[in-house]
N, C-alpha and C positions, 0 to 999 in steps of 0.2 A: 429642491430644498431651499426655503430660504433661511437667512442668517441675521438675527434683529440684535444689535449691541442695547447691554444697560451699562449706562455709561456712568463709569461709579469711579473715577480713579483706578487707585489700586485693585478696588474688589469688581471691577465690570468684568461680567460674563456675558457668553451667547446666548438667545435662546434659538434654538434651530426646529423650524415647523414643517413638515413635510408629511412622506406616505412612505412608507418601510424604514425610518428611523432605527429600529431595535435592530435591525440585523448591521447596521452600520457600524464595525466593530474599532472604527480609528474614532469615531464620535465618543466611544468610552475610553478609548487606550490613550487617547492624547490628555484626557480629563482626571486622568488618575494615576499619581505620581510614586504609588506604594507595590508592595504586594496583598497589603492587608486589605481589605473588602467586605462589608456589611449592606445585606440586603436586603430591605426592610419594606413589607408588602403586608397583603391581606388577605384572608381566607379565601375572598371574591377573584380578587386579583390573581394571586398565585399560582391555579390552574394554569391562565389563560396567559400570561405573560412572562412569568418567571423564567422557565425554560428559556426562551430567546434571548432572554439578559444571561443567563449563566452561560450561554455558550461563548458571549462574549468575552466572558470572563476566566475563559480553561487555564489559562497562564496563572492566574491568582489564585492566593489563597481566599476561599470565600464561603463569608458564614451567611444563613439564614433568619431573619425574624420574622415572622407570620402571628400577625396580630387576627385581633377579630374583629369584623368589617361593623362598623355604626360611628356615628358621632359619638355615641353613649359610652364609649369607651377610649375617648380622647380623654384623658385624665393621667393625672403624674404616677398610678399606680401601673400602667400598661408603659408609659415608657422606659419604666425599671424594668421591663422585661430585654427592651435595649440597650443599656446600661448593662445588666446581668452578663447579656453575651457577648455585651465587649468587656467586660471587667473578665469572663470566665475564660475567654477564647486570648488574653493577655496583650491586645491589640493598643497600639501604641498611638501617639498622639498626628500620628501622619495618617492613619490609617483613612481609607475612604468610607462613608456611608449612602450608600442612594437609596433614596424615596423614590419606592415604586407603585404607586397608585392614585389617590382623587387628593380633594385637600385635604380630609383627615391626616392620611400618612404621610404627607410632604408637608404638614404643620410638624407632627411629632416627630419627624424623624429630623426633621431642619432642627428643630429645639432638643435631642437627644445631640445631633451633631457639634450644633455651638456651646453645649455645657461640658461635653467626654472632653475629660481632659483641657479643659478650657476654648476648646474650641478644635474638633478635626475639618477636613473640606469632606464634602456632600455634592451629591447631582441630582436634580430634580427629574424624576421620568412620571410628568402627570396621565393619568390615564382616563381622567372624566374633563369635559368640557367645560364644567366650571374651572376644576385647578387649572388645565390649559392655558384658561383668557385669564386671570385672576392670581390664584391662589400658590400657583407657585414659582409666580417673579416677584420679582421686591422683598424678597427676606423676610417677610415676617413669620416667625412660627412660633406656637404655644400648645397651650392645652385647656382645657374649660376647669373653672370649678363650681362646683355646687351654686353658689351665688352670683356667680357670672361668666358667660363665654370669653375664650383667650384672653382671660385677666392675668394667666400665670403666662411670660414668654419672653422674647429674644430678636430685636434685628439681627440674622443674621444671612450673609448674600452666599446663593449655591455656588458654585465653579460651570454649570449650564443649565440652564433646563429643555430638552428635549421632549416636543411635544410631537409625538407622531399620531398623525391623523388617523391611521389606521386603525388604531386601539378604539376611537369610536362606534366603530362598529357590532362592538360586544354591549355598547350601552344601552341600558333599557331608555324608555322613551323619557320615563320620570325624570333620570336624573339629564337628559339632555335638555330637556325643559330646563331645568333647574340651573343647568348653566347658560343656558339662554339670558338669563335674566340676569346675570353677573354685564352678559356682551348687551343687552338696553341700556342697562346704567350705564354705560361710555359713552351713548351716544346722548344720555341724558346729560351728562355732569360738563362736556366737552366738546361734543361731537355734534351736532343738528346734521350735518349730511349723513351722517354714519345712522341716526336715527330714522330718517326718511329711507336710507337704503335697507333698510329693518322691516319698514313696516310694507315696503313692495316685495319683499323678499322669505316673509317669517316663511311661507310656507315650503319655501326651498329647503330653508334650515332645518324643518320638521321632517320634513320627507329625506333628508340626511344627504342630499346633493350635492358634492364630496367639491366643487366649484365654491357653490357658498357658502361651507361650512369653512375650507379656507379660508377664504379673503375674511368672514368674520372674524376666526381667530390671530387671523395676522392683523387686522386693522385695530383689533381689540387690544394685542400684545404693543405695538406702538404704541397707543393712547397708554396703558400702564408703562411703559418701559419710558418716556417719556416723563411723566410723570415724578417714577422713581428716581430720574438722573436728577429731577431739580428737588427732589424731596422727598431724602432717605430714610431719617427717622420720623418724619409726619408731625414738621411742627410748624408748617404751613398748607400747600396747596394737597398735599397727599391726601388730608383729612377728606378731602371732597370724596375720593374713592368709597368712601362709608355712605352714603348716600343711602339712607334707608335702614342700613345697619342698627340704629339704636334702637328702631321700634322691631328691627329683624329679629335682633337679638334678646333682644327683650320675650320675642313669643318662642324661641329655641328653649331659653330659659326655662320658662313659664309654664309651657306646654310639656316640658321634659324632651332630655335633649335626643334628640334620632326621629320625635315624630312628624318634625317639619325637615322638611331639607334646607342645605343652608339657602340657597338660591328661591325656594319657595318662601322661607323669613324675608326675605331681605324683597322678593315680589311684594307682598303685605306689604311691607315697612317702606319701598319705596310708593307704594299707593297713597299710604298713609300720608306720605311725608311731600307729593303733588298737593292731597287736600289740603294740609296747613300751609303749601306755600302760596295755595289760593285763598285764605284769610288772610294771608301776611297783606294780599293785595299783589303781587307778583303775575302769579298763573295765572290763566283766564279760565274758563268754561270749556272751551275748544282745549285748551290742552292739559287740563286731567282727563279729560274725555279719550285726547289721544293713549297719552299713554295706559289708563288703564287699558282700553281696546286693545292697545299691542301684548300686555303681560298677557289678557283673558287668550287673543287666539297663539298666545304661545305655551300653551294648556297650563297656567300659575295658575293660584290662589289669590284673590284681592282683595280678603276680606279675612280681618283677625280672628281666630278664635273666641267663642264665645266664652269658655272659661275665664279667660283675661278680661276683668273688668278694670276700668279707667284707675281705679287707686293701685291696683297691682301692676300694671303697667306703669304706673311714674314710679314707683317702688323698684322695677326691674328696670327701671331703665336710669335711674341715679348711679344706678352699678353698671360707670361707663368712661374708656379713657378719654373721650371727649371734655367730658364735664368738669369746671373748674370751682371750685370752694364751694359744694354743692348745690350750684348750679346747671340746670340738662341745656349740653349747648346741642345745635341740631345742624345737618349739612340741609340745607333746602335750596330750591330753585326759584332763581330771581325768573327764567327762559330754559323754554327744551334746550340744553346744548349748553348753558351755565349754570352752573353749582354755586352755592355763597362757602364761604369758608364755615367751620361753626361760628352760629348765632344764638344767643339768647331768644329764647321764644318768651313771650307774656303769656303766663301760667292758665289763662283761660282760653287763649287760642288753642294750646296744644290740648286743655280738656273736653273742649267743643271737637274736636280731630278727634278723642279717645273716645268719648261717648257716642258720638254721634256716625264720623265715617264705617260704613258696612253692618253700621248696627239695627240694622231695615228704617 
């Protein structure tokens, strides 16, 4: 097991990455200061993992939420269902909650945790490869609305997040891909070694080669943990993390939310967002080439949807915390391996990007 500090002051926690995690019952007993216990999972999930968390748990009192598994139901009426059971079950402001499954529920359940009662602690147990490298360090959690993905939400930091490797192995292929592509962007925004070791290695991560699928997520949880220590709430260098994100999210939107995966939006939206950095004059030829070539044989998407034409896409993508006094600022690539912070783009680079990239 290793043990990666976010180094946050007062709120730094572990996150601990290994192979039989769940059975590790001082990894939740030291983490949890109550008796009270809320465990908040998925239709998907709760089969296959619930049980090994409850046993950890025999000493506590401990309730259940079991939500229903999709993006599409990330929304502030599904986390009244967790709200309900801690309002019904009378659990008090100590009380623990853990998120047990992908980034959906360790969005909602992190953002159910910092609002119950103003704020109870929480432990992240990510169970998909995206939340692992991604989604559930750095505190962020929310919920979608109608007119924009995580516009409603909350910094707020777990007490651990425990990512056991083990749980991958019930992952279907798609969403492995799909966090695949969370672990390129690091190597894009930051990383050029991390990137070269990606594209000699995608096909180990595909074939689930329990060797490279570690060191990715560890090298991955660094480069965020990192990050987060110098930049909590994202009013500098954090921003680069989004890399992709606006045109991601924009087709999540757009497309209706569940029928992309997040890490498939943000493949797109990072293709999209090489193209305009090689009108900016930045990228060359040789490296959109690269990286599209790494998303395509990491079985992504690289090409937007056709429903989305160029005015609905700046339309979805005005609905965005990046952008300032309605301006779309964008994270782009000066080089494989550096990110610029948000930039103003000139309104016909980015429509020459909308029209024209993957539109044959």
């Amino acid at each position: 097991m290793r043990k990666l500090p976010v180094e946050l002051g007062d709120r730094s926690y572990p996150i601990y990455i290994g192979s039989g995690l769940l059975s590790q019952l001082e990894l939740f007993t030291h983490h949890i200061k109550s008796k009270q216990v809320v465990v908040v999972t998925n239709e998907t999930i709760a089969p296959l993992y619930l049980p090994a968390v409850l046993k950890n748990l025999q000493d506590y009192r401990v309730e259940t939420v079991i939500l229903p598994d999709g993006e599409q139901f990330k929304t502030l009426d599904f986390v009244s269902q967790i709200f309900d059971k801690l309002l019904a079950c009378k659990f008090s402001r100590n009380a623990t909650l853990i998120a047990l499954g992908g980034g959906v529920i360790g969005d909602m359940g992190g953002f159910a945790a910092a609002c119950y009662q103003r704020g109870i602690p929480f432990l992240q147990i990510p169970t998909t490869l995206l939340a692992q490298v991604d989604s559930s360090v750095g505190g962020k959690t929310g919920v979608n609305h109608p007119l924009g993905k995580n516009m409603i939400g909350a910094f707020y930091q777990p007490q651990c997040v425990i990512a056991d490797a083990d749980v991958l192995d019930t992952l279907d292929d798609r969403q492995l891909a799909a966090g695949l592509a969370e672990v390129i962007k690091y190597g894009l925004i930051r990383d050029a070694e991390f990137f070269g070791w990606l594209e000699h290695n995608i096909d180990a991560l595909l074939s689930r080669d329990k060797q490279a699928l570690a060191y990715a997520i560890e090298r991955s949880c660094i480069n965020k943990a990192e990050i987060v220590a110098e930049d909590e709430t994202e009013t500098g260098i954090r921003a680069t993390l989004n890399l992709g994100h606006t045109f991601g999210h924009a087709i999540e939107t757009g497309s209706g939310y569940g029928k992309y995966l997040h890490g498939e939006a943000v493949a797109i939206g990072t293709c999209q967002a090489a193209d305009l950095s090689r009108r900016k004059g930045w990228l060359n030829d040789g490296d959109v080439e690269r990286i599209i070539a790494l998303f395509k044989r990491a079985g992504l998407p690289i090409v937007p949807p056709e429903q989305i034409d160029s005015d609905r896409f700046l339309e979805l993508m005005a609905v965005d915390k990046k952008n300032v006094d309605g301006q779309i600022r964008l994270i782009l690539l000066e080089k494989i391996g550096m990110a610029t912070l948000p930039v103003d783009v000139a309104r016909e680079l980015l429509e020459m990007t909308l029209k024209i990239y993957g539109r044959g």
